[in-house]
BALOBA-1460 file (C-alpha; in Angstrom, 3 decimals):
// residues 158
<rec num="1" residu="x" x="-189.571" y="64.909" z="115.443"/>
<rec num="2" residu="x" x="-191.416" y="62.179" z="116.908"/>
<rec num="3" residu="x" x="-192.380" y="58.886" z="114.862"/>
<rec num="4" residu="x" x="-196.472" y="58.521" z="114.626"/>
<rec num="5" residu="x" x="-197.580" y="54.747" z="115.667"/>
<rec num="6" residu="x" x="-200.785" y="53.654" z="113.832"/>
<rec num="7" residu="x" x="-203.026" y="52.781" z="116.451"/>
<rec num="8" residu="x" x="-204.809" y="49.207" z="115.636"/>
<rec num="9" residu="x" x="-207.887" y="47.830" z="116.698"/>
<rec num="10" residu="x" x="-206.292" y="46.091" z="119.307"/>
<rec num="11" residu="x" x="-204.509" y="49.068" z="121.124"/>
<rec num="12" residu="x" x="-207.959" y="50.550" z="121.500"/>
<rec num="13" residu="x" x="-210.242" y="47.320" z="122.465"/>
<rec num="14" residu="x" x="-207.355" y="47.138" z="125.393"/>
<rec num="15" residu="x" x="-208.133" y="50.244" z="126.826"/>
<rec num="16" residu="x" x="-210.659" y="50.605" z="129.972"/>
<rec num="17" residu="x" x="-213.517" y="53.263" z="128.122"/>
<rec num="18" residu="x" x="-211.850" y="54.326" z="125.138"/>
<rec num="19" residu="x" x="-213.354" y="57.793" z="122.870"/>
<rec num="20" residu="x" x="-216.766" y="57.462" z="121.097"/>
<rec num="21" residu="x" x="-214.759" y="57.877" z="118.219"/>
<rec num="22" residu="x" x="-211.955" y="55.941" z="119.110"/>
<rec num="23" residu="x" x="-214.634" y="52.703" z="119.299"/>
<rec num="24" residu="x" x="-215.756" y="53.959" z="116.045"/>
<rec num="25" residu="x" x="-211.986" y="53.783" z="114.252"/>
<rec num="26" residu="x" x="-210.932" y="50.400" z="116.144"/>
<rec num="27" residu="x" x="-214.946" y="49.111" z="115.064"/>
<rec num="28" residu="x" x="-214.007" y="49.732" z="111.249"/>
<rec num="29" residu="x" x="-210.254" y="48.615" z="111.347"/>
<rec num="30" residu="x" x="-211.677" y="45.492" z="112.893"/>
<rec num="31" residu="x" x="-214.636" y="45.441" z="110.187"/>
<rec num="32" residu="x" x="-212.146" y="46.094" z="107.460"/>
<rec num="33" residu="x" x="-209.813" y="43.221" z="108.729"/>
<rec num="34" residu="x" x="-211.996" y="40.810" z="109.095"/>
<rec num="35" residu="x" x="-213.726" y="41.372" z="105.233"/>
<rec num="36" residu="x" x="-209.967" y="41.298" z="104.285"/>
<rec num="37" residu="x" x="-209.297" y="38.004" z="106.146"/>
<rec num="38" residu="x" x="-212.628" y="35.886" z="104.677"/>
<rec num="39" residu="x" x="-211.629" y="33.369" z="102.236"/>
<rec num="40" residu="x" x="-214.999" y="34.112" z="100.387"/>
<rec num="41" residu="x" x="-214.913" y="36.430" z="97.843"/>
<rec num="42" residu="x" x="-216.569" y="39.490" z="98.701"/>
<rec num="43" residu="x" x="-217.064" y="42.867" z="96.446"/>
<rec num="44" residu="x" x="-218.927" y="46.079" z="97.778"/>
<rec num="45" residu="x" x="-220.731" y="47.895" z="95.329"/>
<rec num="46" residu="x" x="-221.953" y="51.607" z="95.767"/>
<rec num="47" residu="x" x="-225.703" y="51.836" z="95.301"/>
<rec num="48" residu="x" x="-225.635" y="55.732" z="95.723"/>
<rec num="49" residu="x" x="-223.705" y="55.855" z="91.977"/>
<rec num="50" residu="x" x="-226.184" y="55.248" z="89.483"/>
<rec num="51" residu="x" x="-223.335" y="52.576" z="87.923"/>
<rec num="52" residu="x" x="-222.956" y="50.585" z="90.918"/>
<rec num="53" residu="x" x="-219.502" y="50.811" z="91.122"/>
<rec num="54" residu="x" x="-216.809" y="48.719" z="92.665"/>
<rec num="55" residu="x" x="-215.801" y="50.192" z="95.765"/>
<rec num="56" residu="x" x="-214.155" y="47.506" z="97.758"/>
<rec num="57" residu="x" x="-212.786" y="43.378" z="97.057"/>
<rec num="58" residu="x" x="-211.213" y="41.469" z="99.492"/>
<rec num="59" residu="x" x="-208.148" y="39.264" z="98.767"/>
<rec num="60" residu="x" x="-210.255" y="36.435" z="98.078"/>
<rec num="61" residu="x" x="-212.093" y="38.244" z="95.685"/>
<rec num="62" residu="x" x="-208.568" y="39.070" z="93.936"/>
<rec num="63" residu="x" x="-207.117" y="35.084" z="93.972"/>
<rec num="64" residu="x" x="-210.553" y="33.991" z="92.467"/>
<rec num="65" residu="x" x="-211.244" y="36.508" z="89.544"/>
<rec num="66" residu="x" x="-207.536" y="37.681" z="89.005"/>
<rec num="67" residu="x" x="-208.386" y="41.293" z="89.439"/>
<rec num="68" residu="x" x="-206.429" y="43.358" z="92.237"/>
<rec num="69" residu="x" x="-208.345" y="45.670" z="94.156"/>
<rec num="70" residu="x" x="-206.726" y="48.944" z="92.479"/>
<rec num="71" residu="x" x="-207.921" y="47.793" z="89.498"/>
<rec num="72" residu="x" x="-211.681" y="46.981" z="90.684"/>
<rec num="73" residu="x" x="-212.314" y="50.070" z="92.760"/>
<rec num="74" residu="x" x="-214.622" y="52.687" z="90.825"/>
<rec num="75" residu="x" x="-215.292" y="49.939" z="87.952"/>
<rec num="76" residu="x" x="-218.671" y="48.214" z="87.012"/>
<rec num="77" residu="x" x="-218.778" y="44.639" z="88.674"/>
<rec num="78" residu="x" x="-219.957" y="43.253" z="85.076"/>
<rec num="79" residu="x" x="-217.182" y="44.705" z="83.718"/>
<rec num="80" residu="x" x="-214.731" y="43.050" z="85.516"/>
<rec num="81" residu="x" x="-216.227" y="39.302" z="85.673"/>
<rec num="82" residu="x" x="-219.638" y="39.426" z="83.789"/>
<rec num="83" residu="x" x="-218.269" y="39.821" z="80.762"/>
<rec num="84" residu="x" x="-219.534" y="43.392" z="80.310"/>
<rec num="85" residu="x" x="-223.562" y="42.577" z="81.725"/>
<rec num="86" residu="x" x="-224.100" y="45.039" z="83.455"/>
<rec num="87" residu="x" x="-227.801" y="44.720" z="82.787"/>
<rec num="88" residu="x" x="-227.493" y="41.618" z="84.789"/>
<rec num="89" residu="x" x="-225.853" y="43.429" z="87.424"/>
<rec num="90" residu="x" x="-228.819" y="46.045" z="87.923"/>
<rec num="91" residu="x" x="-231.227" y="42.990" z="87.648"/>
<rec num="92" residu="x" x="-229.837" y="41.209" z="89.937"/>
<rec num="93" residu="x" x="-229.204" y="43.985" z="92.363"/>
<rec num="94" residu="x" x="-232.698" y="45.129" z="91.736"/>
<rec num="95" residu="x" x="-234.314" y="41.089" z="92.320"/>
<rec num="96" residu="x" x="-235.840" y="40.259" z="95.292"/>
<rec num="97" residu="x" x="-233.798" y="36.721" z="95.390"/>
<rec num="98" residu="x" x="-230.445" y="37.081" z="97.762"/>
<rec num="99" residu="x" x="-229.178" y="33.980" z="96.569"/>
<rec num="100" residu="x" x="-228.378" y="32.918" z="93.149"/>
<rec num="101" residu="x" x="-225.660" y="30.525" z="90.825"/>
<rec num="102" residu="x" x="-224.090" y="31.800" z="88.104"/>
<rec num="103" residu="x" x="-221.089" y="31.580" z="85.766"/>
<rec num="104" residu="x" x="-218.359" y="34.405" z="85.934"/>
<rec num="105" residu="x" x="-214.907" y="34.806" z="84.299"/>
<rec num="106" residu="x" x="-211.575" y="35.195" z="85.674"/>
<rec num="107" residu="x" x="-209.436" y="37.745" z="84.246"/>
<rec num="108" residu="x" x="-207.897" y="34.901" z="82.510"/>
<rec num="109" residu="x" x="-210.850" y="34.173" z="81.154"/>
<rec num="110" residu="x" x="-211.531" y="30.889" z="82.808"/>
<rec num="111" residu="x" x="-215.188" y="30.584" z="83.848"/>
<rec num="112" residu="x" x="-216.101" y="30.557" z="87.651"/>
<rec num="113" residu="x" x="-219.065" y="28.110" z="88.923"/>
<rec num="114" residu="x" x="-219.894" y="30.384" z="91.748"/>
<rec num="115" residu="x" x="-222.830" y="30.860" z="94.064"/>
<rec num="116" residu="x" x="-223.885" y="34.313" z="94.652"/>
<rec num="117" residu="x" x="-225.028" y="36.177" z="98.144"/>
<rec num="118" residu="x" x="-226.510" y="39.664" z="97.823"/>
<rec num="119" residu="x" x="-227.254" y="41.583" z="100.669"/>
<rec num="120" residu="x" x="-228.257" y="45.363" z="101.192"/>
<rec num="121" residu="x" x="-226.488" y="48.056" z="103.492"/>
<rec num="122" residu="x" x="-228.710" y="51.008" z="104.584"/>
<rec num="123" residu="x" x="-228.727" y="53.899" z="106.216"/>
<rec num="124" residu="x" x="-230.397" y="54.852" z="109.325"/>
<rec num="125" residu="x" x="-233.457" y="56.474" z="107.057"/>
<rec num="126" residu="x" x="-233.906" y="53.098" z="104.978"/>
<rec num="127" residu="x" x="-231.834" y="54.421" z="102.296"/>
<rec num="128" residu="x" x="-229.749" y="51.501" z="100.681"/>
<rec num="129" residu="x" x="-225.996" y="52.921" z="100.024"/>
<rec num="130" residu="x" x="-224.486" y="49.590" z="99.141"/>
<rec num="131" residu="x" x="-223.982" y="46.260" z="98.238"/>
<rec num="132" residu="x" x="-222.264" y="43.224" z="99.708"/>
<rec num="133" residu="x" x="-221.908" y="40.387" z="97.150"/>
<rec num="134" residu="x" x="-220.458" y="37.608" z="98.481"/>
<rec num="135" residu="x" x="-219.218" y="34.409" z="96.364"/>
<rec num="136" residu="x" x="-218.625" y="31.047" z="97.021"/>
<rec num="137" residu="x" x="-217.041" y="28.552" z="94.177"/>
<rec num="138" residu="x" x="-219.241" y="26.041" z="92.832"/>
<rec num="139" residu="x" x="-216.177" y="24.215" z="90.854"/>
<rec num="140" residu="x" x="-216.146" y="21.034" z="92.793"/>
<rec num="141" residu="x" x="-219.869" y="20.633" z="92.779"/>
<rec num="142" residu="x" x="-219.668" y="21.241" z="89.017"/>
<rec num="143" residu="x" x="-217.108" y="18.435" z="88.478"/>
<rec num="144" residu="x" x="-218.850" y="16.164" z="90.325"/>
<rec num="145" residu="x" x="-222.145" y="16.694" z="88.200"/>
<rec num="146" residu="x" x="-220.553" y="16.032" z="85.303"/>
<rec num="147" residu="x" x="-218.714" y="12.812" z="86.414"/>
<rec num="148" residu="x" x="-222.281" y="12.162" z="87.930"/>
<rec num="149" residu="x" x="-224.080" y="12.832" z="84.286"/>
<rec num="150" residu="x" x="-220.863" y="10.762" z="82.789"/>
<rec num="151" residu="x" x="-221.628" y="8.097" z="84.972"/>
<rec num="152" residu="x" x="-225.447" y="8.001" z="84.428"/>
<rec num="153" residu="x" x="-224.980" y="7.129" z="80.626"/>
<rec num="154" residu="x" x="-222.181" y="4.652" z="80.994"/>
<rec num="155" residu="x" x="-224.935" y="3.018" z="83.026"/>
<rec num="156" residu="x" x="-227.802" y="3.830" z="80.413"/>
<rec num="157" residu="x" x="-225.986" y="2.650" z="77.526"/>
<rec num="158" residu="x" x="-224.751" y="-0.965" z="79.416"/>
């Protein structure tokens, strides 16, 4: 019996006018690859499901909350790093503002300084199916706040 080979993005970007759906395939693996290669952290939420789940995190998303993706697919977002919000979840899904800062935990439970990009994925009739959230970590701006504010009344009190 012959061994299958799993065709990559590559194989099919090579060839001269490769299949409608063959673009399509090598289009998502390259999609996929490239979400799975950001050093953001970056969860994909189903807005069809009234509960918003979790349906994709990239490895970024995994080093930064401690949460591997097994474990985040199908689950509410505030759930796994909100502390249980969802409420903030649906209002912030549901806000017109993209951008936003905000404190979520780590698995661990340490607290995350982290900027927060929302952005909407619809279908061709205007229908929004999902959610990108994309974070960035606010820690170092944090720290140097505080040594900032530290700082400021070492010279207030001199």
């Amino acid at each position: 019996m012959a061994k299958k080979r799993a065709m990559s993005f590559a194989d099919l970007r090579g060839r001269a006018n490769p299949p409608a759906l063959a673009r399509l395939l090598g289009d998502a693996a390259m999609a996929r690859a490239a979400l799975g290669a950001c050093g953001f952290p970056i969860a994909i939420l189903d807005a069809t499901a009234p509960a918003r789940p979790v349906s994709y995190v990239n490895a970024a998303f995994e080093a930064c909350f401690g949460c591997r993706a097994e474990e985040a697919r199908g689950r509410a977002l505030g759930a796994l790093i909100l502390r249980g919000d969802e409420a903030q979840v649906h209002r912030m899904l549901a806000e017109s503002n993209p951008r936003r800062s905000l404190k979520a935990w780590s698995r661990d439970g340490s607290v995350r300084h982290v900027d927060l990009s929302i952005t909407a994925l619809r279908a061709e009739d205007g229908r929004t199916t999902h959610w990108v959230l994309a974070f960035s970590d606010r820690a170092e701006l944090e720290r140097l706040r505080a040594e900032l504010d530290s700082l400021r009344r070492l010279a207030a009190a001199a």
